[in-house]
Each structure stands twice: as structure tokens, then as C-alpha cells.
N, CA, C and O of each residue as an XYZ file, in Angstrom:
612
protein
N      50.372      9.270     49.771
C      49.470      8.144     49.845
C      48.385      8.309     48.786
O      47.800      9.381     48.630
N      48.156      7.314     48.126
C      47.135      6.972     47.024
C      45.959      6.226     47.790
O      46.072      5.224     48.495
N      44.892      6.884     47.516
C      43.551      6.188     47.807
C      42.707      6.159     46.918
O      42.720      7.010     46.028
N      41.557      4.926     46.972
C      41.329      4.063     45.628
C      39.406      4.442     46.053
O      39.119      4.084     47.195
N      38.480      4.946     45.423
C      37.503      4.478     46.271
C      36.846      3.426     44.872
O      36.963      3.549     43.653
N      36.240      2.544     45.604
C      35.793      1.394     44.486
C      34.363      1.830     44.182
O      33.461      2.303     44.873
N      34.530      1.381     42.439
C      33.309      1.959     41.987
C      31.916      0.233     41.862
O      32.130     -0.940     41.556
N      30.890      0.821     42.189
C      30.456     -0.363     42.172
C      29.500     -0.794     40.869
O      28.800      0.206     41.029
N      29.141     -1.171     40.196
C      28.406     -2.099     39.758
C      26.746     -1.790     40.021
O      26.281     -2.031     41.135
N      25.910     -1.263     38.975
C      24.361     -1.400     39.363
C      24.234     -2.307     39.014
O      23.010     -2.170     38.998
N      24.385     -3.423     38.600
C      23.964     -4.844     38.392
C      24.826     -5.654     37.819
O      25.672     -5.176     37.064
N      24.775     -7.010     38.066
C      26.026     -7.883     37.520
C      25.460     -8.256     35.977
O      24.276     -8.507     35.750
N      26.346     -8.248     35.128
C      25.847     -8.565     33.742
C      25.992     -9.866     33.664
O      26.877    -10.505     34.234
N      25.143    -10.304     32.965
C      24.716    -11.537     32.704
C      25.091    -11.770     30.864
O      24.630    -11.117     29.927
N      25.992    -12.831     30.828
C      26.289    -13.712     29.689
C      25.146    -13.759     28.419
O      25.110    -13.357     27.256
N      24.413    -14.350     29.165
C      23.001    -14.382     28.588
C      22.418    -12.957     27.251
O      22.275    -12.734     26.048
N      22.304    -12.485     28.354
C      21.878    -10.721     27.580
C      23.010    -10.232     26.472
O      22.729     -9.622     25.440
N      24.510    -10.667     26.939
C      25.485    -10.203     26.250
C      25.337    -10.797     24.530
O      25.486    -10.140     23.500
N      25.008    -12.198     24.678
C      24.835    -13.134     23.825
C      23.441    -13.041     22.591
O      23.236    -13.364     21.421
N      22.703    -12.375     23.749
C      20.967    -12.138     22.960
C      21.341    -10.667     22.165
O      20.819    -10.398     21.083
N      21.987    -10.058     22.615
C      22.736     -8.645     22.258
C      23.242     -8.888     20.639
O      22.712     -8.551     19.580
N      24.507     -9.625     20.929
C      25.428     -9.467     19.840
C      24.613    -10.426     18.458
O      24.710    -10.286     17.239
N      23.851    -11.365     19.258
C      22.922    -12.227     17.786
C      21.814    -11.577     17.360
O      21.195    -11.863     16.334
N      21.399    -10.226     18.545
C      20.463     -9.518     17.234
C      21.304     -8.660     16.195
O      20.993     -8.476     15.018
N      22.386     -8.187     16.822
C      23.133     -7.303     15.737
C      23.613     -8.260     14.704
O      23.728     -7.840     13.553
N      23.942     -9.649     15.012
C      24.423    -10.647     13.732
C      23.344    -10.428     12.722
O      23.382     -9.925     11.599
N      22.135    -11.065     13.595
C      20.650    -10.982     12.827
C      20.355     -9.602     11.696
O      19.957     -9.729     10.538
N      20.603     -8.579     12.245
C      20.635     -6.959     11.628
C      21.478     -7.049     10.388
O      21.293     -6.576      9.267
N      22.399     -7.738     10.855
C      23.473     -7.382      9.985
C      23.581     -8.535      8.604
O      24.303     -8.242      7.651
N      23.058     -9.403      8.615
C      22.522    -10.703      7.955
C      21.782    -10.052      6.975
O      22.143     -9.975      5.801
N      20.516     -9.471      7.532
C      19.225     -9.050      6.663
C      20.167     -7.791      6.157
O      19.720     -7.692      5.015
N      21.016     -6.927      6.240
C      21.864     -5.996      5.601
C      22.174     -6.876      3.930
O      21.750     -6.623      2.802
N      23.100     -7.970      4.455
C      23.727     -8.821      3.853
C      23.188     -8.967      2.346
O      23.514     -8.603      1.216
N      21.859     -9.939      3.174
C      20.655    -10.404      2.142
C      20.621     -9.343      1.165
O      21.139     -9.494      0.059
N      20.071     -8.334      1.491
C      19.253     -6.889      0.809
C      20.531     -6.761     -0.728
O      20.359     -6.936     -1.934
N      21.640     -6.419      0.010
C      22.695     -6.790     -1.082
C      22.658     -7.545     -1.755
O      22.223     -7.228     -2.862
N      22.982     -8.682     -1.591
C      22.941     -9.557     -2.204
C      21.298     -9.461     -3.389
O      21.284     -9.637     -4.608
N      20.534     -9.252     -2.806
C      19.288     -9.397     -3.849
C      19.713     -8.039     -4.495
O      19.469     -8.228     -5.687
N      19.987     -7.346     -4.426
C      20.586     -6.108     -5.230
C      21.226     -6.258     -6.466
O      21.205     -5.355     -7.303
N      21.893     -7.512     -6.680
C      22.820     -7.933     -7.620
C      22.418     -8.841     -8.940
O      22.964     -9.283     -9.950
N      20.876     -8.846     -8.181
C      19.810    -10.259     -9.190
C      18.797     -9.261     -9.643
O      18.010     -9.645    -10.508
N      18.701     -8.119     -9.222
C      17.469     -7.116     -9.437
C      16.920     -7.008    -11.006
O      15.698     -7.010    -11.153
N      17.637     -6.929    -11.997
C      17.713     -7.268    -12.995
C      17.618     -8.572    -14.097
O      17.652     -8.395    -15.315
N      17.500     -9.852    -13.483
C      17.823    -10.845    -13.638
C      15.759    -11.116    -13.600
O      14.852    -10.970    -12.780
N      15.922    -11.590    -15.101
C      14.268    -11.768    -15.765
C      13.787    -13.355    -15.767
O      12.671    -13.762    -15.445
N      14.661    -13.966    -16.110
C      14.493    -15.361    -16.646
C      15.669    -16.014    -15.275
O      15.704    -17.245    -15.303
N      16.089    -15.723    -14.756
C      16.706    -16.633    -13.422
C      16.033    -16.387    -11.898
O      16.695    -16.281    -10.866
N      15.026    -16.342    -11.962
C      14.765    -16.662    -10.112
C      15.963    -16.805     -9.564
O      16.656    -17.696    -10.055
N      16.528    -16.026     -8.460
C      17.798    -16.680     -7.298
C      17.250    -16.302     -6.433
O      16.835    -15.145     -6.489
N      16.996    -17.123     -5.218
C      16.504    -16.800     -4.099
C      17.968    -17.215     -3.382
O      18.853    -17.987     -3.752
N      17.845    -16.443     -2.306
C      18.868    -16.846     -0.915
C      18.401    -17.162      0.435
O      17.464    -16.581      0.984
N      18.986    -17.961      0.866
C      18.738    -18.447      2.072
C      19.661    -17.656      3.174
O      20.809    -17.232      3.044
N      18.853    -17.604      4.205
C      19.610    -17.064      5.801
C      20.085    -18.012      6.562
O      19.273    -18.908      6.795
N      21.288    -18.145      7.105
C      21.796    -19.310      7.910
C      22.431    -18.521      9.384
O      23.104    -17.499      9.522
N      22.058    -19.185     10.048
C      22.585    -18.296     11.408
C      22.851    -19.616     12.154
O      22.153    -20.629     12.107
N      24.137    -19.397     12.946
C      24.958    -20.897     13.557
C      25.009    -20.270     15.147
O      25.938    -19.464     15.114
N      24.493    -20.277     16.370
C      24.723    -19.388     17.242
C      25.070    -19.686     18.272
O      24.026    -19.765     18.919
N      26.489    -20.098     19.382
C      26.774    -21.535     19.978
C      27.151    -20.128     21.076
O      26.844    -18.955     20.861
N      27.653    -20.496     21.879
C      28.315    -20.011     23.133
C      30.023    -19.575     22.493
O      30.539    -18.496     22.784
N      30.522    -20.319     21.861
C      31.989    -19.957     21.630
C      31.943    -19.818     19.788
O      33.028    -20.148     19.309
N      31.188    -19.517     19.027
C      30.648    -19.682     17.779
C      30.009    -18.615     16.764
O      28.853    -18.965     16.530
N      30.179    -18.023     16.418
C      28.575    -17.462     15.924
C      29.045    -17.285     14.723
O      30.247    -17.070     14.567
N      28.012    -17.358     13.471
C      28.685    -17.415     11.954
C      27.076    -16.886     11.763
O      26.118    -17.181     12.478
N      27.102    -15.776     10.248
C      25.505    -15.746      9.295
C      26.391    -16.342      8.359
O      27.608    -16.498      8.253
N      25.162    -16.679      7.587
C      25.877    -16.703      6.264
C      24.365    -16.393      5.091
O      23.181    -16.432      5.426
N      24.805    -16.164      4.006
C      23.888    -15.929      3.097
C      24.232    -16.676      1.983
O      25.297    -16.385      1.439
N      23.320    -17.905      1.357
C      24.111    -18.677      0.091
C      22.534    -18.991     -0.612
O      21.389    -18.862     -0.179
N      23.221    -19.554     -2.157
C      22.408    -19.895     -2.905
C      22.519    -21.195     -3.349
O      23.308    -21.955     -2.787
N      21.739    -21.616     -4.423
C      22.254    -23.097     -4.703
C      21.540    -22.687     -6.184
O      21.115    -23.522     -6.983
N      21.505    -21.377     -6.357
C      21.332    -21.239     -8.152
C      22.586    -21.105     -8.976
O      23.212    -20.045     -8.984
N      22.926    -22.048     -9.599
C      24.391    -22.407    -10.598
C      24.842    -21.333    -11.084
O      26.004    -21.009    -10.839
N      23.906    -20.436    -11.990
C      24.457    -19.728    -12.676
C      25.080    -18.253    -11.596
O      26.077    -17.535    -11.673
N      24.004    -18.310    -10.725
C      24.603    -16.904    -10.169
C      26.370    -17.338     -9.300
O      27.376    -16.628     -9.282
N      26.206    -18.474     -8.797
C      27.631    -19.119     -8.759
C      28.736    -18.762     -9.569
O      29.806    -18.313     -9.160
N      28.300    -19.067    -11.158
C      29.055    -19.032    -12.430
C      29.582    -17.455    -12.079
O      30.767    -17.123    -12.107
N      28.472    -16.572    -11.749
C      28.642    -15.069    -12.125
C      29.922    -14.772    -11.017
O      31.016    -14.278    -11.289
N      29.470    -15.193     -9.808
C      29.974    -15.316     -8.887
C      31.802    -15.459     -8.430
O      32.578    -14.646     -7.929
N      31.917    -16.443     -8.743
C      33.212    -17.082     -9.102
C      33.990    -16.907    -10.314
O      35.216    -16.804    -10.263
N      33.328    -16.866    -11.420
C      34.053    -16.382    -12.920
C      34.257    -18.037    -13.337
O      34.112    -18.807    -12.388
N      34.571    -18.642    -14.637
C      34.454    -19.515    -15.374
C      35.836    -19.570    -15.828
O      36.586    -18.613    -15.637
N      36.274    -20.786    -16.501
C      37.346    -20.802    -17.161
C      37.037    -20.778    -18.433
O      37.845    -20.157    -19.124
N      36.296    -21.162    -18.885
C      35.287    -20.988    -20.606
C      33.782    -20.715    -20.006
O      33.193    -20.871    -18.936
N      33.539    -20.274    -21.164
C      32.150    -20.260    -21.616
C      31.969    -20.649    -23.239
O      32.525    -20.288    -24.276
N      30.956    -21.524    -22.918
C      30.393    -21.970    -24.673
C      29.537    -21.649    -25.059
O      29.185    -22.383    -25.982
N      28.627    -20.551    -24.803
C      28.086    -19.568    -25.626
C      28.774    -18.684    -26.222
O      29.669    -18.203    -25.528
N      28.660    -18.208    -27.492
C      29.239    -17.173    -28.043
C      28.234    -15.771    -28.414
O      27.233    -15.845    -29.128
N      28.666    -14.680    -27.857
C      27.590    -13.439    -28.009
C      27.836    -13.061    -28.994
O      28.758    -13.436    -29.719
N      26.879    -12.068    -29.240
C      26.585    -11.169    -30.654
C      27.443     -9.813    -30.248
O      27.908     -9.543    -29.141
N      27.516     -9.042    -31.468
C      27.761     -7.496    -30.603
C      26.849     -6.438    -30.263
O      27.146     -5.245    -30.218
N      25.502     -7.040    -29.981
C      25.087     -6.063    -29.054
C      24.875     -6.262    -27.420
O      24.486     -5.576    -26.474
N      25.206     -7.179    -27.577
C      25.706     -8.214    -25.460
C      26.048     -7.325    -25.163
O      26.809     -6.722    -25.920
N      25.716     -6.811    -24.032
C      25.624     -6.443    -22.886
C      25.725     -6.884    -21.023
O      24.892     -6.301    -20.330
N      26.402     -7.562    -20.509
C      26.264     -7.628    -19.515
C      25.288     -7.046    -18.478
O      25.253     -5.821    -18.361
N      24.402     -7.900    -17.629
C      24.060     -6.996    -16.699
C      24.383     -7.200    -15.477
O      23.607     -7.209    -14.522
N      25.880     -7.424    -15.453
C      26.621     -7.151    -14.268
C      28.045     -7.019    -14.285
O      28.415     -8.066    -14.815
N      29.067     -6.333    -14.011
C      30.338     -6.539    -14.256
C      31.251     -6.048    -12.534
O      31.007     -5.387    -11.525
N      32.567     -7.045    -13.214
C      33.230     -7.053    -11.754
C      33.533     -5.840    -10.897
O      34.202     -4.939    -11.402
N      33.128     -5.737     -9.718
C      33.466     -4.555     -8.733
C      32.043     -3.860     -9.098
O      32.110     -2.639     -8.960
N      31.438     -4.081     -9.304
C      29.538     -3.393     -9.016
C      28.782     -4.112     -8.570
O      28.784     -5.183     -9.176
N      27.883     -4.050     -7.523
C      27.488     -5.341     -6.545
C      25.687     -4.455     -7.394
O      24.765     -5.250     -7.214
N      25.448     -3.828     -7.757
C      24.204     -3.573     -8.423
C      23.719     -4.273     -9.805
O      24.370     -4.121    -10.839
N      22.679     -4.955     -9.762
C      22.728     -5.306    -11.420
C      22.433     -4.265    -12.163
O      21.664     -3.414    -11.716
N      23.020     -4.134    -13.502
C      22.172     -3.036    -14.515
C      21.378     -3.235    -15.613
O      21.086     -4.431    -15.622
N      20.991     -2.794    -16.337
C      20.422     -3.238    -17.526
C      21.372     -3.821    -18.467
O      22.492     -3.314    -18.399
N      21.235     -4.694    -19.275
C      22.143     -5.249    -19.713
C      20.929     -6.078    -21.310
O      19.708     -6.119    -21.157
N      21.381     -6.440    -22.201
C      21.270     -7.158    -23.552
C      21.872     -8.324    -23.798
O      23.050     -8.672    -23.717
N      20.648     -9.016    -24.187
C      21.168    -10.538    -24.703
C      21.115    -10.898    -26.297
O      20.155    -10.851    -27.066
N      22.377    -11.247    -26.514
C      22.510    -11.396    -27.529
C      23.566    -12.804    -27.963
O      24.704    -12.681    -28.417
N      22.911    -14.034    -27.712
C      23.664    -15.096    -27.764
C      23.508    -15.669    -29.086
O      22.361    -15.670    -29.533
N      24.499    -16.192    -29.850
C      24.230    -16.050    -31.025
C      23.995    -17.566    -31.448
O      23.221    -17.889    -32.350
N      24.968    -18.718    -30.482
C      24.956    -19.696    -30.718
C      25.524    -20.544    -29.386
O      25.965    -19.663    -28.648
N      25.657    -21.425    -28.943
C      26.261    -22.778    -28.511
C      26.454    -23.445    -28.660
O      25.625    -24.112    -29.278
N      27.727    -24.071    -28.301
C      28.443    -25.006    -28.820
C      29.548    -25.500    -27.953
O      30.362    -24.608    -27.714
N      29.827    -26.654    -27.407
C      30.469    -27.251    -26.643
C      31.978    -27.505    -27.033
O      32.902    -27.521    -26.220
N      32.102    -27.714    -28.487
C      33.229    -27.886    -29.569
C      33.665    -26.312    -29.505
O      34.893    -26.237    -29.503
N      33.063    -25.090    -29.455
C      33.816    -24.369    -29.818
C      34.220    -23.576    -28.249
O      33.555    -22.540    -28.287
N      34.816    -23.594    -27.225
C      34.603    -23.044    -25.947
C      35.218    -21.104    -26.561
O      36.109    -20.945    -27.396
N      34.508    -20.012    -25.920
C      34.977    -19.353    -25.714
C      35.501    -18.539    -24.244
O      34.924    -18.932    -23.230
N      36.308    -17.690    -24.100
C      37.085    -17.014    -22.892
C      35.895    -16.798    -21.990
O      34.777    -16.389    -22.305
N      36.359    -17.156    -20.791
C      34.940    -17.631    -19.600
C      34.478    -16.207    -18.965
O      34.697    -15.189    -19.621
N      34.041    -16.149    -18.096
C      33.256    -15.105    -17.396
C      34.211    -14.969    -16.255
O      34.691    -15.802    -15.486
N      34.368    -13.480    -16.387
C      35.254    -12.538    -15.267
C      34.486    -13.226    -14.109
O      33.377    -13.736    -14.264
N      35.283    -13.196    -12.727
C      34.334    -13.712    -11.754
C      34.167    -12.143    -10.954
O      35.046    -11.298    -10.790
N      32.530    -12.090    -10.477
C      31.703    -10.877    -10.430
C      32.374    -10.302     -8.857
O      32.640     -9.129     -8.593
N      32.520    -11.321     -8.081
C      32.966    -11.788     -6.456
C      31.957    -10.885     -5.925
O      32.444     -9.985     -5.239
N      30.522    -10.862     -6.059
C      29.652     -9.900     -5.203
C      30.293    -10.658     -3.708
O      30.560     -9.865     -2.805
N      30.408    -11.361     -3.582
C      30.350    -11.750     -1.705
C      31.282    -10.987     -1.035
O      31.258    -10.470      0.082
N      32.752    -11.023     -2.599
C      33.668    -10.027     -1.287
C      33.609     -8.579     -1.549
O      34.063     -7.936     -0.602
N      33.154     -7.792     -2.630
C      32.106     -6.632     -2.508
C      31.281     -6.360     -1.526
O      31.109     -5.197     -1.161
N      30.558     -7.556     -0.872
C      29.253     -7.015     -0.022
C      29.991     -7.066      1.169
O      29.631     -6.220      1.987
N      31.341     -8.134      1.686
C      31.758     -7.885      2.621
C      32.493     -6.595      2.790
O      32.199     -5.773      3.658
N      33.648     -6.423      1.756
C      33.953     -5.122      2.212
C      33.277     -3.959      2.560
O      33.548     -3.222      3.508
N      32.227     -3.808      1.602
C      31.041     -3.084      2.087
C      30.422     -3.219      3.386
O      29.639     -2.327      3.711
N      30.588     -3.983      4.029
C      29.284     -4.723      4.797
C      30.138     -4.615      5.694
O      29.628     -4.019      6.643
N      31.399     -4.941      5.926
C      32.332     -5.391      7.278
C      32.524     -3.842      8.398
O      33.092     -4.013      9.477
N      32.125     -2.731      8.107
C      32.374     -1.779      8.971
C      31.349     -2.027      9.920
O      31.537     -2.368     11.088
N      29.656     -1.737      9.061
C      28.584     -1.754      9.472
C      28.346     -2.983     10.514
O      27.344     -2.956     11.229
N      29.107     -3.868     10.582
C      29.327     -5.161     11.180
C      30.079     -4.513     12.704
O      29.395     -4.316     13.709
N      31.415     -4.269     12.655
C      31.551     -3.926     13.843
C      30.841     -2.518     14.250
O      31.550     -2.088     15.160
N      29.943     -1.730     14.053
C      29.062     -1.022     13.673
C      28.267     -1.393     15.242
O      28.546     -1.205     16.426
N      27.262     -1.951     14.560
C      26.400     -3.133     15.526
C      26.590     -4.489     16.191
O      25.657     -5.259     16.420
N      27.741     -4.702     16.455
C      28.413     -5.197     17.588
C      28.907     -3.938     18.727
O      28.441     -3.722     19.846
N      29.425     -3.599     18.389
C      29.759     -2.075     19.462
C      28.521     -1.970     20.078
O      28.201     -2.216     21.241
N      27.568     -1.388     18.705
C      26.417     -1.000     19.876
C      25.812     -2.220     20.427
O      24.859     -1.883     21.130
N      25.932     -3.250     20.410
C      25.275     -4.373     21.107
C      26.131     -3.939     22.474
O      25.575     -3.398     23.430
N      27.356     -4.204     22.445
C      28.278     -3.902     23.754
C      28.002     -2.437     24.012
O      28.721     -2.277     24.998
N      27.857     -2.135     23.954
C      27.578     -0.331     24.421
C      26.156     -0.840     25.381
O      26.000     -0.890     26.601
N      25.211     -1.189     24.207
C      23.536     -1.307     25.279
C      24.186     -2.392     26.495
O      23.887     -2.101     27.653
N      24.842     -3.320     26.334
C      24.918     -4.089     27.616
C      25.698     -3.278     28.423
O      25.139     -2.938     29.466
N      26.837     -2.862     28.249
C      27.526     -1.762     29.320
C      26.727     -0.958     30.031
O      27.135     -0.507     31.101
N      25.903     -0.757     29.718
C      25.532      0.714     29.550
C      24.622      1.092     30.848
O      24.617      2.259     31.240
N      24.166      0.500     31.240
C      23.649      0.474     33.213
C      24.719     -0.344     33.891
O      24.302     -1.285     34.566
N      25.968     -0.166     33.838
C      27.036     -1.204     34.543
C      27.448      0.209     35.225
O      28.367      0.254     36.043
């Protein structure tokens, strides 16, 4: 014969708390996000990019997001099919694909010209850099959100 003794419960968890839980770790993990992301403009003299925080937080839902609406860091972003500036040879980039850091970098544009297009800009993809980066630390602090709510059960 098998006997069961039932374990009980110090308090019933509440939805609520579970929910206030996992959107501060979204929240945590957002301002992670951000910090990156401004990491990648650190260098950047003559372009202001600011980013905005977006947090969507529903019952069956939850999304951050971090975006800009400055063009060029887009451009950097995504990569180009031309570019119609043409550089000098002492250009320098101060950013290249798979480094989510800006570096020092040299400008040396020599001319523009719409008639003459040259080979466009590698696209930089900081977003899916910062996610891969970013996506452990993510379930990271969700766990511990669920851990603190477990955790007097």
C-alpha cells in the first residue's frame, strides 16, 4: 500500500503578483536592451540617436521593444543596396558587422553624387547582436521572477 500525505500550500498565488513579477524582469531586461543599443552610437558626433522604450503589457501579451526613428542608424542597421557617397582612403568605419560597440572610426567622404551610386553598406544588424546577446539574460530574469513567486508556495 502507497500512502500520499498532501503537501499544502502557505498561500494561494495570485495572478496578479505573477504578472507584476515577470513585467519587472521585462522592464530590467528592456533597460539591459537600451544600454546596448546606446553602446553602438557611443561614437557617433554629428548624429544624435536617441531610443525610445515601448512596453505592451496585456494579460495574454507582453512585448519591450527598443526603436528609433533616426534614418541613418536604420541605414547602419539594415545595410543599403547603394550608397552615393564615395570615400577617400583614409575612411574608416566606426562600426562594422558583428560588433555591437562603436569604435573610432574616420571620415573621409570625398564626394556625392546620385549619378554615380557606389556598393551600399554591409547591414550592421545590432538588434540581432543585442538579442543574441541579450536572449539568455532574458530567460535569466524571468526564472527569477518565477522563482520569487514560488518561493513561499
Amino acid at each position: 500500500m502507497v500512502s500520499f500525505k498532501p503537501v499544502l500550500v502557505k498561500k494561494i498565488p495570485s495572478r496578479n503578483e505573477l504578472d507584476r513579477l515577470i513585467n519587472q524582469a521585462m522592464k530590467d531586461w528592456n533597460k539591459l536592451n537600451e544600454a546596448e543599443f546606446q553602446s553602438t552610437v557611443i561614437g557617433f558626433t554629428r548624429n544624435k540617436i536617441d531610443f525610445d522604450l515601448l512596453f505592451v503589457f496585456t494579460p495574454n501579451h507582453k512585448e519591450a521593444e527598443v526603436s528609433t526613428s533616426n534614418k541613418i542608424y536604420g541605414y547602419l542597421n539594415d545595410g543599403t543596396a547603394v550608397r552615393y557617397a564615395t570615400m577617400g582612403p583614409r575612411f574608416k568605419p566606426k562600426t562594422v558587422p558583428g560588433r555591437i560597440k562603436a569604435g573610432g572610426g574616420q571620415t573621409d567622404v570625398l564626394y556625392v553624387n546620385r549619378n554615380r551610386p557606389r556598393p551600399g553598406i554591409k547591414a550592421r544588424k545590432f538588434d540581432e547582436s543585442i538579442m543574441k546577446k541579450l536572449k539568455p539574460k532574458f530567460f535569466e530574469l524571468v526564472s527569477e521572477a518565477v522563482l520569487a513567486f514560488t518561493e513561499d508556495l
